[in-house]
C-alpha positions, 0 to 999 in steps of 0.5 A: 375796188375789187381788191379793196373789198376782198381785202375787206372781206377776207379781214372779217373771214379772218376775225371770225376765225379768230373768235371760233379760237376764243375758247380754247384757252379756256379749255386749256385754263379748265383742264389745267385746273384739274377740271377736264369735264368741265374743259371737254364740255366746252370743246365738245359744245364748240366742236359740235357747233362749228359741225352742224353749221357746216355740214347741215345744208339748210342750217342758217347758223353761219349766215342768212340764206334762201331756203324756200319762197313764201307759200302764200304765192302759190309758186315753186322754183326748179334748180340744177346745179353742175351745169353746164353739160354738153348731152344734158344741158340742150335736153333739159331746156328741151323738157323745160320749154316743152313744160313751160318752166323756167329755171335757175342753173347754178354752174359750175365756172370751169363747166362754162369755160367749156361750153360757153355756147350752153351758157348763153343759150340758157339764157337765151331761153330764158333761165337764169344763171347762178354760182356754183364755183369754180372747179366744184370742191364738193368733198372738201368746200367746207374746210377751206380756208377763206382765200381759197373760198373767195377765189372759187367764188370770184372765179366762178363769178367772173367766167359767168360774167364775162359771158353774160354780162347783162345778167351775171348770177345773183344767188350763190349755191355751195357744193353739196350745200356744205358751207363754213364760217366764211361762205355766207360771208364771202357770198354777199361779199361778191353781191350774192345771195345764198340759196339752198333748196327745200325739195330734193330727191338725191339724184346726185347719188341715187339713179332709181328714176320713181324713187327720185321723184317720189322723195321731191314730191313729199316735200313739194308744196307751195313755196318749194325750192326744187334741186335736181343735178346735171352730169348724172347717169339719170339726169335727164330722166330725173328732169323729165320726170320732175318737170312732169311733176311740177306741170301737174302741180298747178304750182307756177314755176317763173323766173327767179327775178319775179319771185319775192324770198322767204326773208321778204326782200323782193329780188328784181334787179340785176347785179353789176359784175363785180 
């Protein structure tokens, strides 16, 4: 069953890139016209297209997505992504269970083939687990070609399964939130929901604790999708602090299979392994 629908999928991924190739001819019919301005709009119009899809985070142009929870509720959800981590992971779910909040960690899979104790214990406290990939290609996810994507995927989706497999991921997180032409695509595939995020502090790249916090807090509000990172130099410092944050908020941070989505669609069940 698998085989068929990865087979299927891969089929579709392949198609779309084909359309994406649809213009070129044209461009090469304009150019030998004698009509190279008209032929390097074109180009330049589909090039740029094909850019800001991938590249821009929270662009839904390649696909639907999860980019906040609807602000009536009153509620934001906190994520931390390249989990698993041996310091990291028992500190933060220290800080969340001190602040009474509830998490989703999007996991790296060959992070929890490492640590498969810190998977089941986040879990066990009452977090959710999420897909981060397999081996985490952050520099380079976007240009892959769609059985490489299904593979990081699947693969990721498979370790996290087999360990928890009463409550396997159901949302998908790209790395760096790059995503193609084929990730959305591929995700759903799988049984997965894509979810980006609304607030973030770049503490993948910044290590300034206050700084950090203080660009999550101008995006916090009602409805925000918190990101911050494991496997940082401030990482648990970051989750102190941003935990902090959400505590004096008076937002509510409850487990993701409670919240309903910016799209409407209620998520309450939990997903068989594919």
């Amino acid at each position: 069953m698998k085989a068929d629908i990865r087979a299927s999928c891969l089929r579709r991924a392949y198609f779309r890139f084909a359309l994406t190739l649809a213009p070129l001819p044209v461009v090469i019919w304009l150019a030998a016209r004698g009509q190279p301005l008209a032929a390097a709009l074109l180009f330049c119009t589909v090039l740029t297209t094909m850019v800001i899809g991938t590249l821009v985070p929270r662009c839904p142009l390649f696909g639907r997505m999860i980019k906040q929870l609807p602000q009536a509720e009153n509620q934001a959800l906190l994520t931390i992504d390249d989990g698993p981590h041996p310091e990291h992971t028992p500190a933060i779910l220290d800080i969340l269970d001190r602040h009474r909040i509830k998490a989703l960690f999007f996991l790296v899979g060959k992070n929890a083939a490492q640590h498969p104790q810190l998977v089941r214990e986040i879990v066990a406290r009452g977090h959710e687990i999420g897909n981060h990939t397999q081996t985490h290609p952050a520099g380079t996810f976007w240009i892959l070609h769609p059985a490489r994507l299904w593979r990081e995927i699947a693969d990721c989706q498979e370790t996290l399964a087999s360990l928890c497999p009463d409550q396997p991921p159901r949302f998908f997180r790209p790395p760096a939130g790059h995503h193609n032409l084929f990730t959305a695509l591929i995700a759903h595939a799988l049984g997965l929901r894509m979810m980006l995020w609304s607030a973030r502090g770049f503490d993948g790249v910044l290590t300034d604790v206050p700084t950090i916090t203080q660009r999550i807090a101008r995006r916090l509000k009602a409805g925000a999708i918190v990101l911050i990172h494991e496997g940082t130099p401030v990482a648990v410092e970051v989750a102190l602090a941003v935990a902090s944050l959400l505590a004096a908020s008076g937002l509510k941070c409850v487990p993701p299979d409670s919240l309903a989505f910016s799209d409407d669609e209620v998520v309450v069940e939990r997903r068989a392994a594919p």
